[in-house]
C-alpha positions, -999 to 999 in steps of 0.1 A, spaced: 495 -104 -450 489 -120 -421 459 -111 -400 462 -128 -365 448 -156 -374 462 -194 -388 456 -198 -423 474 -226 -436 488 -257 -421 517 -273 -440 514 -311 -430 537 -339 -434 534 -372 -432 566 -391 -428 567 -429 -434 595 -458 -434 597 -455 -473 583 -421 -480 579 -385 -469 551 -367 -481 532 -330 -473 511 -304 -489 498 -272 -474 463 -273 -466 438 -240 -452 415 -234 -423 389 -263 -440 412 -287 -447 412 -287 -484 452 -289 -497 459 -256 -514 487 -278 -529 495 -309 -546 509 -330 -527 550 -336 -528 563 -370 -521 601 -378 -511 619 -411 -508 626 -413 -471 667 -414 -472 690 -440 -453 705 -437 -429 684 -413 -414 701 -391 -383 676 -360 -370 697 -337 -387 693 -354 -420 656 -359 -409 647 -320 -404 666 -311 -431 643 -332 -456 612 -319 -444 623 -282 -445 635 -289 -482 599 -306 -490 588 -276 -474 604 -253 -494 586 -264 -522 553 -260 -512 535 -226 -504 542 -207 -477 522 -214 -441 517 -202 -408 526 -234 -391 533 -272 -391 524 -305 -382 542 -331 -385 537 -370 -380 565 -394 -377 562 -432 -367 569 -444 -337 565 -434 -296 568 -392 -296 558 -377 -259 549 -337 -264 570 -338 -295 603 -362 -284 608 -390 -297 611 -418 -272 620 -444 -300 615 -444 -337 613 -480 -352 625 -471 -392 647 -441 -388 670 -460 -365 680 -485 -393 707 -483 -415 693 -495 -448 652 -487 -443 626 -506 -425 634 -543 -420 674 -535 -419 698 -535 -394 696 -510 -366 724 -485 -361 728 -476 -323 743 -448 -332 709 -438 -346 687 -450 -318 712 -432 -295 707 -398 -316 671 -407 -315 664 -410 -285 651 -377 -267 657 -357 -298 631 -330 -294 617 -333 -330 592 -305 -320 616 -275 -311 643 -287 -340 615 -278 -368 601 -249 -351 635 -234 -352 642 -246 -386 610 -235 -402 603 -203 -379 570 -214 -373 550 -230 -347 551 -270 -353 532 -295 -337 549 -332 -340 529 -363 -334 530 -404 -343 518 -405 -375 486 -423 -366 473 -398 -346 478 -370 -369 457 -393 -394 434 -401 -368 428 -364 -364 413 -364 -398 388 -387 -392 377 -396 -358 339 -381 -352 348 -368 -320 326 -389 -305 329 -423 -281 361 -443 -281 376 -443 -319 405 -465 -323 423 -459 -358 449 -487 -370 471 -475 -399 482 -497 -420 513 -491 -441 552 -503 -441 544 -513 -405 511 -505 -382 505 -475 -367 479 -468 -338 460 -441 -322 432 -443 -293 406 -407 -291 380 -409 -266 352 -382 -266 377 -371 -296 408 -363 -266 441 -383 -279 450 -404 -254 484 -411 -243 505 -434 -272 504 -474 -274 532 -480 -292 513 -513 -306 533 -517 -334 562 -534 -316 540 -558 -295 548 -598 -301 514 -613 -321 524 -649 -334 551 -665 -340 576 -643 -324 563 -617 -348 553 -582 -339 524 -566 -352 550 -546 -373 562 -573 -389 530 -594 -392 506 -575 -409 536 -552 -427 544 -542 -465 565 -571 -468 545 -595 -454 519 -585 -475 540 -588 -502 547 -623 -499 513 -637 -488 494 -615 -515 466 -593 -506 436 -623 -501 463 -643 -471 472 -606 -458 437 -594 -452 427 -627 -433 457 -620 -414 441 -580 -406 407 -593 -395 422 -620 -370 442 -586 -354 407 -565 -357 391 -595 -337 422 -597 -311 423 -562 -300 384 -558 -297 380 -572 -269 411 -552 -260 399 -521 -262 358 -521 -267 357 -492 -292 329 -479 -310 340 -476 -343 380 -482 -357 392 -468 -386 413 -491 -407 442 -462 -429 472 -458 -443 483 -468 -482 473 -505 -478 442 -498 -461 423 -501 -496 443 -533 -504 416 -554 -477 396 -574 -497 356 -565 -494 354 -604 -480 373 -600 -453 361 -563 -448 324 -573 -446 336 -595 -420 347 -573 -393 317 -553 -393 300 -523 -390 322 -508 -369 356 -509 -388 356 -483 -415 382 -476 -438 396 -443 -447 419 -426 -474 450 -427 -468 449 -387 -473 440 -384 -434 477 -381 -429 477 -350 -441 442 -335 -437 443 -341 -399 474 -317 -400 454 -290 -393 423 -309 -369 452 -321 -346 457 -285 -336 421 -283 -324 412 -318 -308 421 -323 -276 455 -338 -278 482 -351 -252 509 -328 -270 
């Protein structure tokens, strides 16, 4: 029984290789293990919505959602998705049937309708950052996972999406590709987390922050070398954020 207030959040976190949620209440503690889904090629928003309402089915009931997907969403449409456009998974050829049906799908009225509640949809990174960021000052957090994801809060107000991810770094690499899963497969973890501190030390300057928050599942793959390095100001967090900030990105300030 309802009482006319929100009591649980179910949050999912959706990634170029997997799809993962759990239901969480008003603290942010999960009521639920989380469930974790392969993310399925090819992906068209029809498939998409209808893996997230089966994952949701098997988790307890809540009173709304939130979802975070990669790439550049505006007040829950996707502009451009970077993974779900391909036809074989990240690193694969892009369909342009897919980016095509991405492009201006309104991810955030699709779920609503499909789970019959209210649903918040945001870039992945933000939703994480929404678990984490202090509130306080200009709080970049970088996540760092099949590609990288990236979310700015100042005063702990989302600002409006850099889709940094898909910027050129070296080598006619983007920072997708550069500091990725795969490239941290090949270089192994001590050549990829020299290659995370040179793009800390590039963007400061960028964007003067006072503290960023290294996340996602490779975060804790950064050796504590190259970690000491960047300083007091970069702090890494568990890769959890991506859910628990479900429920704080309904009560930040946020550019919805």
């Amino acid at each position: 029984m309802h009482t006319g207030r929100v009591a649980f959040t179910l949050a999912i976190d959706c990634g170029g290789g997997g799809i993962k949620g759990s239901v969480l209440d008003e603290a942010g503690t999960m009521r639920a293990q989380p469930i974790r889904v392969p993310t399925p090629y090819p992906l068209p928003p029809d498939l998409f919505v209808k893996t997230l309402v089966g994952l949701g089915g098997r988790l307890p009931n809540a009173d709304r959602v939130t979802v975070g997907m990669p790439g550049m969403i505006r007040h829950g449409v996707v502009v451009a998705t970077p993974h779900y456009v391909t036809r074989s998974g990240p690193r694969t050829r892009v369909d342009p049937e897919l980016v095509e049906a991405w492009h201006g799908f309104d991810a955030r009225t699709a779920l609503a309708e499909a789970f019959g509640l209210p649903t918040l949809v945001l870039n992945d990174a933000e939703v994480h950052g929404a678990g984490v960021v202090a509130g306080t000052g200009c709080e970049l957090v970088l996540t760092l996972g099949t590609g990288l994801g990236c979310a700015l809060f100042d005063g702990g107000e989302l600002a409006p999406h850099l889709e940094m991810s898909q910027a050129p770094v070296r080598w006619g690499m983007s920072y997708d590709t550069y500091i990725g899963e795969h490239e941290r497969r090949r270089l192994g973890d001590a050549l990829w987390s020299r290659r995370v501190r040179n793009v800390v030390e590039g963007l400061r300057p960028v964007f003067l922050w006072d503290r960023v928050y290294l996340g996602g599942g490779n975060s804790r793959l950064i050796t504590p070398t190259q970690l000491a390095r960047m300083g007091d100001d970069v702090v890494v967090v568990p890769n959890t954020a991506g859910i628990v900030g479900g429920v704080r990105a309904w009560t930040l300030g946020q550019v919805r």
